[in-house]
N, CA, C and O atoms as a GROMACS GRO file, in nm:
protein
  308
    1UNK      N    1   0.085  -0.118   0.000
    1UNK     CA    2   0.000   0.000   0.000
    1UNK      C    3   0.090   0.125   0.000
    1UNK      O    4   0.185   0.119   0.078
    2UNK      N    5   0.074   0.250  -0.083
    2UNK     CA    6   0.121   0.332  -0.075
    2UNK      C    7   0.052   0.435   0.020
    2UNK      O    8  -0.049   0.407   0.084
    3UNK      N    9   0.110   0.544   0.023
    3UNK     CA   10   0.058   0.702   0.062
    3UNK      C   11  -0.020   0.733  -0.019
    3UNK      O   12  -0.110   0.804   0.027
    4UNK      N   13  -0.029   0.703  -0.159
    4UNK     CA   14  -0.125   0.807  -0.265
    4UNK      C   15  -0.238   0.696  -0.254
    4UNK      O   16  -0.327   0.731  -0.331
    5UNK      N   17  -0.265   0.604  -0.204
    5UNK     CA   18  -0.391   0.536  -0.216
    5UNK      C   19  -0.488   0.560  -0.062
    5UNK      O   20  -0.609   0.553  -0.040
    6UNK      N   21  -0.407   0.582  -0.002
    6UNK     CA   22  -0.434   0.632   0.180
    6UNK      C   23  -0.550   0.789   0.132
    6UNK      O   24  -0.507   0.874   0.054
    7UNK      N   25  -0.648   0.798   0.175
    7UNK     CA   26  -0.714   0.913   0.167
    7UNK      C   27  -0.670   0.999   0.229
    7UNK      O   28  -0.634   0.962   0.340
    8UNK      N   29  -0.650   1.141   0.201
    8UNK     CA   30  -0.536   1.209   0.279
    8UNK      C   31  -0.609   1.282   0.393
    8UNK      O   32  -0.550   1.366   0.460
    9UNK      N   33  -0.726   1.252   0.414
    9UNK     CA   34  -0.804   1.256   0.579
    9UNK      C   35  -0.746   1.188   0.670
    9UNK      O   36  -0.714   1.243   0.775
   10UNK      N   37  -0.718   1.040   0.647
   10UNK     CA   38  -0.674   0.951   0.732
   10UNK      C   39  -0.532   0.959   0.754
   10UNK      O   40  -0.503   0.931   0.870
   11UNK      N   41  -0.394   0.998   0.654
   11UNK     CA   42  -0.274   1.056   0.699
   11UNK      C   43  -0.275   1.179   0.789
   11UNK      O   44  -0.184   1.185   0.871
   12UNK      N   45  -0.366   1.281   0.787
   12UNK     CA   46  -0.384   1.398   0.850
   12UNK      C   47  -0.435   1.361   1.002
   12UNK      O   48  -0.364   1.401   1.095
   13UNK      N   49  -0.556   1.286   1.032
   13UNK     CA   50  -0.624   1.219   1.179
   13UNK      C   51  -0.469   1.166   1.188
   13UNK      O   52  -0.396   1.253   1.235
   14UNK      N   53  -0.398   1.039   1.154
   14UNK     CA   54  -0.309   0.952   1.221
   14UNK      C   55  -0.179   1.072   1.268
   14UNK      O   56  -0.136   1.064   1.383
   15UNK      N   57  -0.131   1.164   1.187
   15UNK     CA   58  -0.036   1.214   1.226
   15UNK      C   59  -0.087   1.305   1.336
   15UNK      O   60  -0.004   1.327   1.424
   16UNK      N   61  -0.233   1.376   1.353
   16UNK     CA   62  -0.233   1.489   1.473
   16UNK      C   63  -0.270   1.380   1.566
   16UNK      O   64  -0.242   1.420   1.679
   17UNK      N   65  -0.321   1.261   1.571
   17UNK     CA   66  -0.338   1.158   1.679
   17UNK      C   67  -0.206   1.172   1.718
   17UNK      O   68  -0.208   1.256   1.808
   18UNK      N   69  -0.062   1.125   1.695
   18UNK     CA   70   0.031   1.133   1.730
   18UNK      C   71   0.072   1.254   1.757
   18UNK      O   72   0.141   1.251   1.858
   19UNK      N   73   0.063   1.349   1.718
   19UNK     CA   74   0.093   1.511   1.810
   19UNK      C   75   0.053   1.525   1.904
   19UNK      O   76   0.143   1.540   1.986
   20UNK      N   77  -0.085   1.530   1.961
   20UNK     CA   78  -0.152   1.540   2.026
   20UNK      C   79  -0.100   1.438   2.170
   20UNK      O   80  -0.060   1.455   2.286
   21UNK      N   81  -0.128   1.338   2.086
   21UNK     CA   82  -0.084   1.209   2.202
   21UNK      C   83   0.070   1.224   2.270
   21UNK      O   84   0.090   1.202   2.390
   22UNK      N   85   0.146   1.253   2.204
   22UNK     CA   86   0.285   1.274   2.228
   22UNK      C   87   0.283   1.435   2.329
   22UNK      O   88   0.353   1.456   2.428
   23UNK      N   89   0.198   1.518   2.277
   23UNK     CA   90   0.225   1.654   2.366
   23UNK      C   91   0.118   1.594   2.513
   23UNK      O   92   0.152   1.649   2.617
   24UNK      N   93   0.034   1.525   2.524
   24UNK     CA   94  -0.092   1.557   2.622
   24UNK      C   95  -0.011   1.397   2.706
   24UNK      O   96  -0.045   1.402   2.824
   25UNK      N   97   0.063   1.290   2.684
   25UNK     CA   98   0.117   1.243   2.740
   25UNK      C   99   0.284   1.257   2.802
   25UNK      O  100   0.366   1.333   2.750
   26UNK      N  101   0.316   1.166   2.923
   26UNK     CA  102   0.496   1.235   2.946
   26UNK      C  103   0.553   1.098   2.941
   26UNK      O  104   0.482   1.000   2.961
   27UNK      N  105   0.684   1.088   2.913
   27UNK     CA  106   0.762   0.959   2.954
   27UNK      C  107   0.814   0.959   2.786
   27UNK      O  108   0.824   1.047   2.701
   28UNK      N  109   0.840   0.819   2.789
   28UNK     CA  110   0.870   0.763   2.725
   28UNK      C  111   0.800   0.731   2.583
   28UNK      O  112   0.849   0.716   2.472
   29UNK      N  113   0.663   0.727   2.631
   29UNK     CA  114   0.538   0.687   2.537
   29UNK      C  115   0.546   0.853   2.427
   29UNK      O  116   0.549   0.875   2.306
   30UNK      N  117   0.547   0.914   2.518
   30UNK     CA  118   0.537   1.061   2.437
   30UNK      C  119   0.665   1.117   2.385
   30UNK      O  120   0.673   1.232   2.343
   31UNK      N  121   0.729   1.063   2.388
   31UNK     CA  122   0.835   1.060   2.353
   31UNK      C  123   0.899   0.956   2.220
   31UNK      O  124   1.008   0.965   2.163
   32UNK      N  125   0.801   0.868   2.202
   32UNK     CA  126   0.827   0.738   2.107
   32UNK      C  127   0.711   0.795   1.981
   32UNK      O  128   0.720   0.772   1.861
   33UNK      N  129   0.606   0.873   2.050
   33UNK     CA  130   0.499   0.888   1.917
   33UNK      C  131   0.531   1.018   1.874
   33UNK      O  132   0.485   1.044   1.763
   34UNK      N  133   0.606   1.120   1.937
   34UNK     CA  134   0.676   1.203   1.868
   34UNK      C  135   0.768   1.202   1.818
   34UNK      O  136   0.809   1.307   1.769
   35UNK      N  137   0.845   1.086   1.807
   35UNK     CA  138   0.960   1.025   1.743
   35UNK      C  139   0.893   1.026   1.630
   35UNK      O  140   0.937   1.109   1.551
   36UNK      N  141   0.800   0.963   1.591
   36UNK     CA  142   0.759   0.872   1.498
   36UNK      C  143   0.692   0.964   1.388
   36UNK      O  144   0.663   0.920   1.277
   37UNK      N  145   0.670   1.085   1.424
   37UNK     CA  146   0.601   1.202   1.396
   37UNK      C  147   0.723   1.287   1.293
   37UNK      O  148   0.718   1.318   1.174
   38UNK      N  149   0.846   1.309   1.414
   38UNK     CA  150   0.994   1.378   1.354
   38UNK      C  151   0.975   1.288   1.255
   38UNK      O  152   0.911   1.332   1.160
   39UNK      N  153   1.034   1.106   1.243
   39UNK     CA  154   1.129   1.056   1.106
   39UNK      C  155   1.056   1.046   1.019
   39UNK      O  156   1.112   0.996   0.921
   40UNK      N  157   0.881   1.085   0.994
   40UNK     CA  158   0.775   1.077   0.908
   40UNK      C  159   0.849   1.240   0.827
   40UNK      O  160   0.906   1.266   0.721
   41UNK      N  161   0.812   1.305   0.932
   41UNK     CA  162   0.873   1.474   0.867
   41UNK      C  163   1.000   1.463   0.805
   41UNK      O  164   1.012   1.535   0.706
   42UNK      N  165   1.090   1.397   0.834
   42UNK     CA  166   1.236   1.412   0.833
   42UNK      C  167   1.202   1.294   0.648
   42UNK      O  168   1.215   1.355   0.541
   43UNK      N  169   1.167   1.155   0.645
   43UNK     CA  170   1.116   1.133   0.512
   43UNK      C  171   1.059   1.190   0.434
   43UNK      O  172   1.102   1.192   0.318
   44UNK      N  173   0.972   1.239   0.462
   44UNK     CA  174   0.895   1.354   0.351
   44UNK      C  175   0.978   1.468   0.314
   44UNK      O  176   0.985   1.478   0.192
   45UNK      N  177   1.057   1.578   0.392
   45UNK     CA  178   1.177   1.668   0.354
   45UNK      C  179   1.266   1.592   0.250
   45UNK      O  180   1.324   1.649   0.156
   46UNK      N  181   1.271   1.449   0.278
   46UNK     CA  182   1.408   1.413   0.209
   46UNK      C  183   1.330   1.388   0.059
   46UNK      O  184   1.389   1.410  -0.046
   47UNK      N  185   1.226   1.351   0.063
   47UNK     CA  186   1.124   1.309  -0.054
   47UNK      C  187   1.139   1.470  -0.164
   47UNK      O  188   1.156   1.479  -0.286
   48UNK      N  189   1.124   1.578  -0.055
   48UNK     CA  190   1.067   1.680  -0.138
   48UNK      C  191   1.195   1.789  -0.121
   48UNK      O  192   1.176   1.909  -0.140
   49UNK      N  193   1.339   1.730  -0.080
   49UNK     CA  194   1.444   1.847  -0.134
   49UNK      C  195   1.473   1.878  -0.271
   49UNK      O  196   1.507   1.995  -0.284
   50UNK      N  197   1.471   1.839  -0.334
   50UNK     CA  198   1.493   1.880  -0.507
   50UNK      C  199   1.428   1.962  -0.510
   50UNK      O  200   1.480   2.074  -0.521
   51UNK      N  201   1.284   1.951  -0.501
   51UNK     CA  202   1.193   2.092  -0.536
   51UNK      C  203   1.182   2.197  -0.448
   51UNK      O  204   1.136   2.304  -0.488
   52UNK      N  205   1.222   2.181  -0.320
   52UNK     CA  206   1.224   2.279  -0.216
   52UNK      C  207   1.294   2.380  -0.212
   52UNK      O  208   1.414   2.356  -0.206
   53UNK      N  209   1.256   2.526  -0.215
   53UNK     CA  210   1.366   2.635  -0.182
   53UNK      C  211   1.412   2.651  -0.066
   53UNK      O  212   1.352   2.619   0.037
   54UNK      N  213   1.546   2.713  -0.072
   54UNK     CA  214   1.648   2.740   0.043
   54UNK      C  215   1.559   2.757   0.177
   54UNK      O  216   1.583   2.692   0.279
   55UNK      N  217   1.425   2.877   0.162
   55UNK     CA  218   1.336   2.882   0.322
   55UNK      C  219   1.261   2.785   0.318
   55UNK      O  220   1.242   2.746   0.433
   56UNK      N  221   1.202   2.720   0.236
   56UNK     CA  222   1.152   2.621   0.275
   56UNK      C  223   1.209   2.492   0.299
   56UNK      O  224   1.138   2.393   0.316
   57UNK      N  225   1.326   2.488   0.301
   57UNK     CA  226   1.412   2.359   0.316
   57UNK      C  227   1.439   2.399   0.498
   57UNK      O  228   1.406   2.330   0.595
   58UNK      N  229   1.498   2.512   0.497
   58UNK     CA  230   1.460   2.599   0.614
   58UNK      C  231   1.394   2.572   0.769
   58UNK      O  232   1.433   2.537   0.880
   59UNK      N  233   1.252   2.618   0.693
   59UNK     CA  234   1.182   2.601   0.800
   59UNK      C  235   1.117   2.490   0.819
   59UNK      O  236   1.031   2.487   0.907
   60UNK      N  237   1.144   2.384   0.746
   60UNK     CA  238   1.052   2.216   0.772
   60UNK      C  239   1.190   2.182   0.850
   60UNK      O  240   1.179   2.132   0.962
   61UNK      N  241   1.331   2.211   0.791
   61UNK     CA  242   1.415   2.137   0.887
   61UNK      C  243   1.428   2.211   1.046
   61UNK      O  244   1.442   2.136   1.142
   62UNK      N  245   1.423   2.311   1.060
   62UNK     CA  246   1.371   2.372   1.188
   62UNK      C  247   1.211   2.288   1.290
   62UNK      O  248   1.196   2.243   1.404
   63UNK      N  249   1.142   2.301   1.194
   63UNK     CA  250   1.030   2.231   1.263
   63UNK      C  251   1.049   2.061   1.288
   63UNK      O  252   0.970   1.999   1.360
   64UNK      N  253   1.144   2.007   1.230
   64UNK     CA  254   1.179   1.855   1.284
   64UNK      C  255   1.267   1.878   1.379
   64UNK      O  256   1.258   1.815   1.485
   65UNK      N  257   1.392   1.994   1.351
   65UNK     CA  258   1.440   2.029   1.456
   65UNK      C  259   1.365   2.040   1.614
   65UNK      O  260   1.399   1.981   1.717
   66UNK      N  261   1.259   2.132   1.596
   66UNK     CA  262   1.228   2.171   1.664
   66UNK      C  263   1.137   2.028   1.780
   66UNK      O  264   1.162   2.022   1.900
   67UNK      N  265   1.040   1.934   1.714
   67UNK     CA  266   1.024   1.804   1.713
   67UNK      C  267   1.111   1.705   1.817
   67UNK      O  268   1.085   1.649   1.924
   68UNK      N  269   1.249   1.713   1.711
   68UNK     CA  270   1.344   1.642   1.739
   68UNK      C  271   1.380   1.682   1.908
   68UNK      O  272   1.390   1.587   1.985
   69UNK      N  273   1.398   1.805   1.956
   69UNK     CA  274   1.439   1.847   2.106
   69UNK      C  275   1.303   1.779   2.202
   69UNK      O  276   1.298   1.718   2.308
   70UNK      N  277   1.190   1.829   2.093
   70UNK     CA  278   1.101   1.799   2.225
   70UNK      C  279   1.111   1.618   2.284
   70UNK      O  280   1.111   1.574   2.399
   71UNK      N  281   1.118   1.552   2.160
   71UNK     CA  282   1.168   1.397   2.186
   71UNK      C  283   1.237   1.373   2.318
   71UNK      O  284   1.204   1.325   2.426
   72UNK      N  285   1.360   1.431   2.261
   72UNK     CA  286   1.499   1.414   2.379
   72UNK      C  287   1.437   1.466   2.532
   72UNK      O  288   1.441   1.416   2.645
   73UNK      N  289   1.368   1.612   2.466
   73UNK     CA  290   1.323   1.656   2.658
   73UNK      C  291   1.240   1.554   2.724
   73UNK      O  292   1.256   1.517   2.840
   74UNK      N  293   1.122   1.496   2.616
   74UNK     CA  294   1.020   1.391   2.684
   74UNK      C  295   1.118   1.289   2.735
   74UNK      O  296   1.083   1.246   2.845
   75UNK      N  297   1.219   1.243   2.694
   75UNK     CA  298   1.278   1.104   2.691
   75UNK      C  299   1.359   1.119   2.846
   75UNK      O  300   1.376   1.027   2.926
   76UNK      N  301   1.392   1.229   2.859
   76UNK     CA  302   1.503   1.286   3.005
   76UNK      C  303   1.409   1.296   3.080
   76UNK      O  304   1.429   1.239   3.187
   77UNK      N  305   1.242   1.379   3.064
   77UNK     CA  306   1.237   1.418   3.204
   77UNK      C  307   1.146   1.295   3.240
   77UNK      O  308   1.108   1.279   3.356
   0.00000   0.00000   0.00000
């Protein structure tokens, strides 16, 4: 099964299920579904650098960045 056969309602529900779940829970758990959230983002950037300009290469890698810390903080505290 690909992504382009997935109705793109149901990629949109599964990924804010995992935002959501990852910010409104602590530990480990919230910390594993925001993982999972970053290397989804971090695939798709890599999918779409050719066509991406310099700010928009930018600010998606900032926002996995940004992702990526909250991981590590869930995972420490």
């Amino acid at each position: 099964m690909t992504l382009r056969r997935v109705p793109q309602w149901v990629l949109f529900l599964v990924v804010l299920g995992l935002v959501v779940g990852g910010l409104l829970l602590t530990g480990p758990v919230a910390g594993a579904l925001l993982g999972v959230v970053a290397v989804f983002l971090g695939w798709l950037l890599l999918l779409a650098w050719p066509r991406l300009t310099q700010g928009q290469r930018l600010l998606r890698g900032l926002t996995i960045a940004v992702i990526a810390g909250s991981v590590i903080w869930r995972l420490l505290a």
